[in-house]
Each structure stands twice: as structure tokens, then as C-alpha cells.
C-alpha positions in Angstrom: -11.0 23.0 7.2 -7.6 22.3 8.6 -6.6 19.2 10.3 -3.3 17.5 11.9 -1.7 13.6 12.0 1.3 12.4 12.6 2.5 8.8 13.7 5.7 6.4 13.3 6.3 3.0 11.7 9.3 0.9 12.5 11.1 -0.1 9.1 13.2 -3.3 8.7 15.5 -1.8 6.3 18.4 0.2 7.1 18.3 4.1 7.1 20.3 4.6 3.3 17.9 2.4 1.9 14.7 4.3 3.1 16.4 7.3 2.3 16.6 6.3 -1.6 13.3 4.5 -1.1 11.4 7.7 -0.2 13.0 9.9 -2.9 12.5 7.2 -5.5 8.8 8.1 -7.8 8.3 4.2 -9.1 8.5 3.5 -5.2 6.0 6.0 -4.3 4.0 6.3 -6.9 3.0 2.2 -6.2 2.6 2.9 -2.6 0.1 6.2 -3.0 -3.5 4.8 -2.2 -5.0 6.0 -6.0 -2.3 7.1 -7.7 -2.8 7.4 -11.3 0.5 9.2 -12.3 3.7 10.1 -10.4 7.1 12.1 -12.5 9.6 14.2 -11.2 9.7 17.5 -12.8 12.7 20.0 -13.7 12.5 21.8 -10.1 13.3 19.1 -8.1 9.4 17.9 -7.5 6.8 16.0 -8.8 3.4 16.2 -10.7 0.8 13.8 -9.5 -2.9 12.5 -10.4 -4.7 10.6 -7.7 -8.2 9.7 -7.8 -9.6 9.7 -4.4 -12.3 8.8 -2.8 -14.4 10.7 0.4 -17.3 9.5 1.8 -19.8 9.8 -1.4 -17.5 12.2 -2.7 -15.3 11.0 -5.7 -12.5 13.3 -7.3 -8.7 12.8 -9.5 -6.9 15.2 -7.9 -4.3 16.8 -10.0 -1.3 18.7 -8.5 2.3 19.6 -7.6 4.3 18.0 -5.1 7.8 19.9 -3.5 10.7 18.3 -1.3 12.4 21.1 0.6 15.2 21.0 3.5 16.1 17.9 2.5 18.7 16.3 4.9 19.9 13.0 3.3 19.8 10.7 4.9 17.9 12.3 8.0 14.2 13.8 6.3 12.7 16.0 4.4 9.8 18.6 4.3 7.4 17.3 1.3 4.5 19.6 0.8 1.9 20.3 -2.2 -1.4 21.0 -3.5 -4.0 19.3 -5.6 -6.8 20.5 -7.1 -10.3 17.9 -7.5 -12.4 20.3 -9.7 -15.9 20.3 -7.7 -14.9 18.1 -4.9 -12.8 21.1 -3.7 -8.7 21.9 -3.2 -6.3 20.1 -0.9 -3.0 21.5 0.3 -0.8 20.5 3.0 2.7 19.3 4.1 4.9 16.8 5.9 7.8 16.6 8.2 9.4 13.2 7.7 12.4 12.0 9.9 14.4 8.9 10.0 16.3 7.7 13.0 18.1 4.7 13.6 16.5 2.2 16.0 16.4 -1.4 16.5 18.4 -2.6 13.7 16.3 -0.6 11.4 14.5 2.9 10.8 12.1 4.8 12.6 10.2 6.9 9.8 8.7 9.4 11.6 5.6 12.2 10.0 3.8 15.0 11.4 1.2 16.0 8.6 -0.8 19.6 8.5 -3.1 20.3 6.0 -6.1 21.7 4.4 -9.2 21.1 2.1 -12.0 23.0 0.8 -14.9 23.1 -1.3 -17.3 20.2 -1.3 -14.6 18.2 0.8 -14.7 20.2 3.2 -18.3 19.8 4.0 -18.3 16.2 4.8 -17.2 16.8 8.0 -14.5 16.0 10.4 -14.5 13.0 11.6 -15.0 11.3 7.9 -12.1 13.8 7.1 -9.9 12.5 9.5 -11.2 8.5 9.2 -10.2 8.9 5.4 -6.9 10.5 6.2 -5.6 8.2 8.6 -7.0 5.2 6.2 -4.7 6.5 3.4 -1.9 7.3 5.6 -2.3 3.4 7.3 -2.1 2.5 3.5 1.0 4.5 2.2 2.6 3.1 5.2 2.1 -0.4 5.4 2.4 -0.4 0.9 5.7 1.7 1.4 7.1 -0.7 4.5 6.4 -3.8 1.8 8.6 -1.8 -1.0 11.2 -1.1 1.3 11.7 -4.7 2.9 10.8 -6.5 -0.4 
């Protein structure tokens, strides 16, 4: 099952410090909704447990996590894959841009991804509802870290 999101939040924080905010694990690993564990490995990425929960379907998703055409202090390209034993497999990516505006930054996403397995039969819409949840969450938990 494949789906798309993308949205914008307005940042009080200039675009340097969301730069450094977004590339920064500690930061990211306290705004992930379930994150468990967050470290940077050799190649430039990270390793991440995150236990998540789907409808009735509960799973720690284990997996790898890659930045690529990273333009400091513009965006970046983040994509990775987990794997939640019998709940299924997720994989996907992000574009993220950041653009001056207002005296702040404009953090910009456009989100693909996929899932499968037991996931994947929960339908749609409670796909998409828990998607956007966690996405609402990273946000507004990442917009805290970077104005606080």
C-alpha cells in the first residue's frame, strides 16, 4: 500500500538554527512520536527503534535512516526503512525544504511511502489518520525544540 502527505509549518527560529536542529539526533530522536533509540552511524545515517502503534496493530520498528542531497542550509532528502516483524515493513522518503519567511522558516515536506504486511491490511484511511497524527506530532514536538 502506498500513500502520499506533505504540509508546512511556520518556524520561529531562523533558517541556520533549523538547519542544525534537523541534522541534530538528540533533537530528533525527542521529537519522533515512539522513539526508543536514535544514533548516527559511520555512513552518514542513522539506526532507529520506534515502537508504533496502528489501529490494534502494535510493532517496534527497527531500521535505517539515510540523508542524501543535502543542501545546508536549504533541505535535504531523508529516506529509510523499518522493519516491525509481523506487523509488516515500512519504507519511504521525504523532501524537506527551508525557506525564509516572516522573520522565520518555512519547513516545508512532501512524504511518499509504503507499508506492507499486516499493516497494510488496516486500511487506508486508518493509514493515513495515523500518518498525519505522527507527522502533527513530529511537528509541533520539533517546532518546541527549535524555539525552546
Amino acid at each position: 500500500m502506498a500513500m502520499t502527505m506533505n504540509g508546512e509549518v511556520q518556524l520561529a527560529a531562523p533558517r541556520e538554527a533549523v538547519w542544525e536542529k534537523l541534522n541534530d539526533p538528540a533533537v530528533l530522536k525527542a521529537c519522533i512520536p515512539g522513539c526508543e533509540e536514535l544514533e548516527k552511524t559511520e555512513d552518514g545515517g542513522f539506526r532507529a527503534t520506534a515502537k508504533m502503534k496502528v489501529g490494534p496493530v502494535s510493532a517496534r520498528f527497527k531500521g535505517k535512516v539515510m540523508l542524501s542531497d543535502l543542501d545546508p542550509p536549504n533541505g535535504y532528502k531523508i529516506s529509510g526503512e523499518g522493519e516491525g516483524g509481523v506487523a509488516g515493513f515500512a519504507k519511504g522518503g521525504a523532501a524537506v525544504k527551508l525557506a525564509e519567511k516572516d522573520g522565520g522558516t518555512l519547513l516545508s515536506y512532501d512524504v511518499e511511502a509504503q507499508i506492507g504486511g499486516k499493516l497494510a491490511q488496516l486500511g487506508q484511511r486508518l493509514i493515513n489518520g495515523t500518518a498525519k497524527k505522527l507527522a502533527d506530532e513530529f511537528f509541533a514536538n520539533f517546532a518546541k525544540a527549535v524555539q525552546g
